[in-house]
C-alpha positions in Angstrom: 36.3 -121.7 4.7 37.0 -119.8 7.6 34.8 -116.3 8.9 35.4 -113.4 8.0 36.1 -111.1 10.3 35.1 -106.6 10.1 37.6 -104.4 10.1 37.2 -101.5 12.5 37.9 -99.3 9.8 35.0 -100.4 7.4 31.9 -99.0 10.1 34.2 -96.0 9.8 34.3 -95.6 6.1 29.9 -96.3 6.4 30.1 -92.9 9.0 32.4 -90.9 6.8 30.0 -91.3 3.7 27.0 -90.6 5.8 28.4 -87.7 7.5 29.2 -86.1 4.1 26.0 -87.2 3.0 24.8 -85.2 5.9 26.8 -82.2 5.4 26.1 -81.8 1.6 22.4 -82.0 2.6 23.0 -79.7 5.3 25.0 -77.3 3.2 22.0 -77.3 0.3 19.7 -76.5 2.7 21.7 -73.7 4.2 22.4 -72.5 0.3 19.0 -72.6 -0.4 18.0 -71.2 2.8 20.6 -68.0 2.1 19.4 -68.0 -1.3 15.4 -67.9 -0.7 16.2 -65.3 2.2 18.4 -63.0 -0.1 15.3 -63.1 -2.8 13.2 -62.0 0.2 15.4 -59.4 1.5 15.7 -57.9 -2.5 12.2 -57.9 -2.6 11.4 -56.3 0.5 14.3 -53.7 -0.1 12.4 -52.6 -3.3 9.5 -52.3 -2.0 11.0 -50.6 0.8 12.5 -48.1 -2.2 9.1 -47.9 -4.0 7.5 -46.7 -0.9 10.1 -44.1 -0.4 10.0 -43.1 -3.4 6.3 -42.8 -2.7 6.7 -41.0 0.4 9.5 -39.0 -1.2 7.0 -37.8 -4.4 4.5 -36.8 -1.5 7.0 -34.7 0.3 7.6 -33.1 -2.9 4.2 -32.0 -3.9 3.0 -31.2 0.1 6.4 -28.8 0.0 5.3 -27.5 -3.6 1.8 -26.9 -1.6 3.5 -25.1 1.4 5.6 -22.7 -1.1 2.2 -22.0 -2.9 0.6 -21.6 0.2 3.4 -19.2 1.8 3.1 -17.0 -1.9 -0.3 -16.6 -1.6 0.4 -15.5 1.9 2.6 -12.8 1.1 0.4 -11.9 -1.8 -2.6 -11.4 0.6 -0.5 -9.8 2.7 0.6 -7.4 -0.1 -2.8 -6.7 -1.0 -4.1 -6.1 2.4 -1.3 -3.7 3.1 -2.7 -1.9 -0.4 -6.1 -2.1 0.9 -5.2 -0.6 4.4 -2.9 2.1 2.5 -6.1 2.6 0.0 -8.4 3.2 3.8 -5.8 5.7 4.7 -5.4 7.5 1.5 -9.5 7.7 1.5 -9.5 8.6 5.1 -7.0 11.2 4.4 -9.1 12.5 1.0 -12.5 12.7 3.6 -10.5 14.6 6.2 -9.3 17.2 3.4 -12.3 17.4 2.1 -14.4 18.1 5.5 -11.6 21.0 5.8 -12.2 22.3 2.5 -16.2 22.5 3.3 -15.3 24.0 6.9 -12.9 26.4 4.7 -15.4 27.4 2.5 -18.3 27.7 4.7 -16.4 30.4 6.8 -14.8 31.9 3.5 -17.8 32.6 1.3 -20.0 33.2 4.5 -22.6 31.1 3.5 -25.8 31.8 5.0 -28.1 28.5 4.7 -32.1 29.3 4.6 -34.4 26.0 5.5 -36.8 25.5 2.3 -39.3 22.7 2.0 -37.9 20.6 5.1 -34.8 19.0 3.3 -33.8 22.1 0.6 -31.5 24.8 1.6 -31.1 27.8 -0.9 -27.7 29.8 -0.8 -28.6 33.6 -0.4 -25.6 35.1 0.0 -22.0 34.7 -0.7 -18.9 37.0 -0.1 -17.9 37.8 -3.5 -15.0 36.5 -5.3 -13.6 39.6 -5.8 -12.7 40.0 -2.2 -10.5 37.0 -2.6 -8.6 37.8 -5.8 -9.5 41.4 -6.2 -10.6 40.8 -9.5 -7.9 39.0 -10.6 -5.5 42.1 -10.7 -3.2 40.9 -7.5 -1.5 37.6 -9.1 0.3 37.2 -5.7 -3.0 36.8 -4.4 -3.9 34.4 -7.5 -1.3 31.5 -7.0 -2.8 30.2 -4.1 -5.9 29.3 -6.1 -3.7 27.0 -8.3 -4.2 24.5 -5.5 -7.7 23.9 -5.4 -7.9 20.8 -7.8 -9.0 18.5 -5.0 -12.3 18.1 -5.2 -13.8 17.9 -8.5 -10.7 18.1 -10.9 -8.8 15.6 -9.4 -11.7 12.6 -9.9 -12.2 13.9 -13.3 -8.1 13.7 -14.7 -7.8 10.2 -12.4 -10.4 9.0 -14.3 -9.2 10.4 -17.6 -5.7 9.1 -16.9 -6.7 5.5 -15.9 -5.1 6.0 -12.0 -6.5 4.6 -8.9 -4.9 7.3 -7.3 -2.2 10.5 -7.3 0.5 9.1 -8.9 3.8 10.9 -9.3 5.6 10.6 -12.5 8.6 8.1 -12.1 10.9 9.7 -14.5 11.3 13.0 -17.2 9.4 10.3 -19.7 6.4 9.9 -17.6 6.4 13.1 -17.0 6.1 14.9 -20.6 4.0 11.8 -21.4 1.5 12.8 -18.7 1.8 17.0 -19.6 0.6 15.5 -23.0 -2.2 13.5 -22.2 -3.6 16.9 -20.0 -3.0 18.7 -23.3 -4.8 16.5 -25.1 -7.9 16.9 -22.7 -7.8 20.8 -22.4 -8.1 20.5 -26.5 -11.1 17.5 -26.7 -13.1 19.4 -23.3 -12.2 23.2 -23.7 -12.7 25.7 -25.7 -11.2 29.5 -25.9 -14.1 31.7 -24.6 -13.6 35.5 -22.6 -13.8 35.6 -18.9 -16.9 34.3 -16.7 -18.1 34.5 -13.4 -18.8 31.7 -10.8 -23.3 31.3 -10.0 -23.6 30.9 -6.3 -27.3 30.2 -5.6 -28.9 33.1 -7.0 -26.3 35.4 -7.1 -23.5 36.2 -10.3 -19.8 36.8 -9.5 -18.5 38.1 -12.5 -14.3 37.6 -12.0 -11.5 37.3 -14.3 -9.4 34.2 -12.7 -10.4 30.4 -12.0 -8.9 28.2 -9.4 -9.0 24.5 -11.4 -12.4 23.2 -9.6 -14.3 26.5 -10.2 -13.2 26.4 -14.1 -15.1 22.7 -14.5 -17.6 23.3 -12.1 -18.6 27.0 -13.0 -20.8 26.4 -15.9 -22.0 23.2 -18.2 -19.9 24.7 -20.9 -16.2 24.6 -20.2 -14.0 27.7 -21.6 -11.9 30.3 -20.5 -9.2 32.4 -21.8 -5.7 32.1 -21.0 -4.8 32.2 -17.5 -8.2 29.7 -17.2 -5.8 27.1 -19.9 -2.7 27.8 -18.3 -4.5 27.6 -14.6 -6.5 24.2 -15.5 -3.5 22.7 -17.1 -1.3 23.3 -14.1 -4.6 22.0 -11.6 -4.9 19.0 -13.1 -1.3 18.0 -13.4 -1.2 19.0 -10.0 -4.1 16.6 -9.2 -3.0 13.8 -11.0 0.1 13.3 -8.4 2.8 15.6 -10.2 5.2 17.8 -8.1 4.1 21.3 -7.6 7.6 22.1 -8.4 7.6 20.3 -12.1 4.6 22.9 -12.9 4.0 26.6 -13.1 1.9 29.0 -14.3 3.4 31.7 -16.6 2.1 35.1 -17.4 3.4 37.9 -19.1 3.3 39.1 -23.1 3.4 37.9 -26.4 3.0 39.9 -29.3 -1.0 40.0 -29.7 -0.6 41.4 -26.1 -1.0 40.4 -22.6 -0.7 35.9 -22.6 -0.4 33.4 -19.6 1.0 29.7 -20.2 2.6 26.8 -18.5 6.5 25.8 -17.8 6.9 22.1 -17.6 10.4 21.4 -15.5 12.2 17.9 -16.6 15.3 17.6 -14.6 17.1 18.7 -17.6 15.4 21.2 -19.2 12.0 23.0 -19.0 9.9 23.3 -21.7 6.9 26.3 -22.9 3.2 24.4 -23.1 0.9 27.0 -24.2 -2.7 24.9 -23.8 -4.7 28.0 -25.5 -2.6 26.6 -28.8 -4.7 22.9 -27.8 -8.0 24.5 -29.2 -8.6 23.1 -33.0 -8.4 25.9 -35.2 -11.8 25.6 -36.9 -11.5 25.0 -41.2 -15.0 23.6 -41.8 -18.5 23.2 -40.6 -21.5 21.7 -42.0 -24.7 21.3 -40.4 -23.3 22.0 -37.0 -20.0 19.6 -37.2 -17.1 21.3 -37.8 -13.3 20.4 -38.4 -10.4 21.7 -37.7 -6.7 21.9 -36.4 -4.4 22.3 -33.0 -2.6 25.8 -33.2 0.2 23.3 -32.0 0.7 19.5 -31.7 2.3 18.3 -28.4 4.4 15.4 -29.7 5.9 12.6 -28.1 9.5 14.7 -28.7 10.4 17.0 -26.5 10.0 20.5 -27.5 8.4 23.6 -26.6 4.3 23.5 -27.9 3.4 26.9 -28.1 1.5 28.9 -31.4 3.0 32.5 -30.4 6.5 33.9 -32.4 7.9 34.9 -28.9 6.9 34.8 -25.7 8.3 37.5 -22.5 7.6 36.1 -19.4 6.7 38.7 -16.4 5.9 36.1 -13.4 5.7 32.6 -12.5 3.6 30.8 -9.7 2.8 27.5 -8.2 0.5 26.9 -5.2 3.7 27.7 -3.0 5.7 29.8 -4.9 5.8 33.4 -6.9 8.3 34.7 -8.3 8.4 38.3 -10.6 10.3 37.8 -13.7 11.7 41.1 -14.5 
């Protein structure tokens, strides 16, 4: 038998099959290497989207913090500007008020005598009459209509439930507010003839009442007609309405000589008569009595007066008079 002999070709067939061994290993490995590295990169992408959705929520709420934040800001700031405007308007009140003692000192020419260290007794005062002459000069009397600063204003603020002067907003507000001031000249006044004002020691007997004299001049609070009609104006006047949306009335009615109030909405103006406020009285037992309003002021708008006609002579505000016939 003779040798045999290798082809050249055979150890090239043996290199073939272990190259593509080689490569199919090679190319598993690089599969699975891709594959293992593109679970990695998935992972690591959500977390990367977890955490900025993390980071994302916290942006959120720290920016819902910030616009809280800046709110409360501008509220403080709000409120402080009320607070300063409060300083001012308190400032203002003490400055008014300080003018009204300085006013009053030099008008009534109060004389102050030293008693007991600390006490000081008024002994003399220039009479009202000088002022008002008795109440006969009604040019004179007008100007009275704007004392309601210090004691009637604190009293209708309170009444009404306001901080400060308000002015009505609209003809609503307006009658609204004329009501409740009729409603407190008929549940703290009664009808009662003229009085005088107590000054220390001394008795001023007068006929007319600027608004603070008629609460402060005696423990029991009445008057006649131009004291309704005056008080009623003061107090409106006090509470922050226009001067101009107010006046005092006086002229005749049929019992005789009669003062009231004009209300002015802007389309109409309307009679209040606040002697008509005073309860009629219809019974009484064991001192509490019952009774009813000469006239109701209602929530429609209408003239509340308890007279069959009324002539007007003269109207006044704190700035203005004006003779009617």
């Amino acid at each position: 038998m003779g040798t045999k002999v290798k082809k050249p070709y055979d150890n090239l067939d043996k290199l073939c099959v272990i190259f593509l061994i080689f490569a199919l290993l090679a190319s598993s490995y690089l599969a699975y290497s891709n594959y293992y590295w593109g679970i990695q990169q998935s992972e690591r992408a959500q977390t990367l989207e977890s955490e900025k959705n993390s980071l994302q929520s916290h942006i959120n709420i720290l920016d819902d913090e910030i616009h809280d934040l800046v709110f409360e800001i501008q509220t403080k700031i709000y409120e402080i500007s009320n607070l300063e405007y409060d300083v001012y308007m308190k400032k203002e009140e003490i400055r008014l008020l300080k003018t009204r003692v300085n006013d009053l000192e030099g008008e009534l020419g109060i004389t102050k005598t030293r008693l007991q260290e600390t006490t000081y007794l008024y002994e003399e005062a220039k009479p009202y009459q000088e002022r008002v002459e008795r109440g006969l000069n009604l040019q004179d009397y007008y100007l009275l209509l704007g004392d309601n600063q210090d004691y009637a204003k604190p009293i209708i603020l309170q009444y009404l439930g306001l901080s400060r002067p308000t002015e009505p907003l609209n003809d609503e507000e307006l009658w609204e507010r004329g009501k409740k001031v009729y409603n407190w000249l008929s549940d703290n006044y009664e009808y009662c003839g003229d009085k005088g004002l107590r000054v220390g020691t001394t008795f001023y007997e007068f006929q007319f009442y600027s608004p603070d004299e008629l609460l402060m001049s005696d423990n029991h609070r009445c008057g006649d007609c131009d004291d309704f009609a005056t008080l009623f104006a003061g107090l409106m006047y006090a509470s922050g309405v226009p001067e101009d949306k107010v006046w005092v009335v006086c002229g005749s009615v049929p019992e005789g000589g009669h003062c009231w109030n004009w209300l002015s909405l802007s389309s109409n103006t309307y009679r209040i008569d606040g002697v008509c406020s005073e309860n009629q009285e219809i019974f009484n037992f064991l001192g509490l009595s019952w009774g009813i309003k000469s006239a109701y002021y209602t929530s429609t708008k209408e003239n509340v007066d308890c007279f069959s006609e009324y002539i007007p002579k003269l109207k006044m505000n704190p700035d203005e008079y004006y003779s009617l016939i």
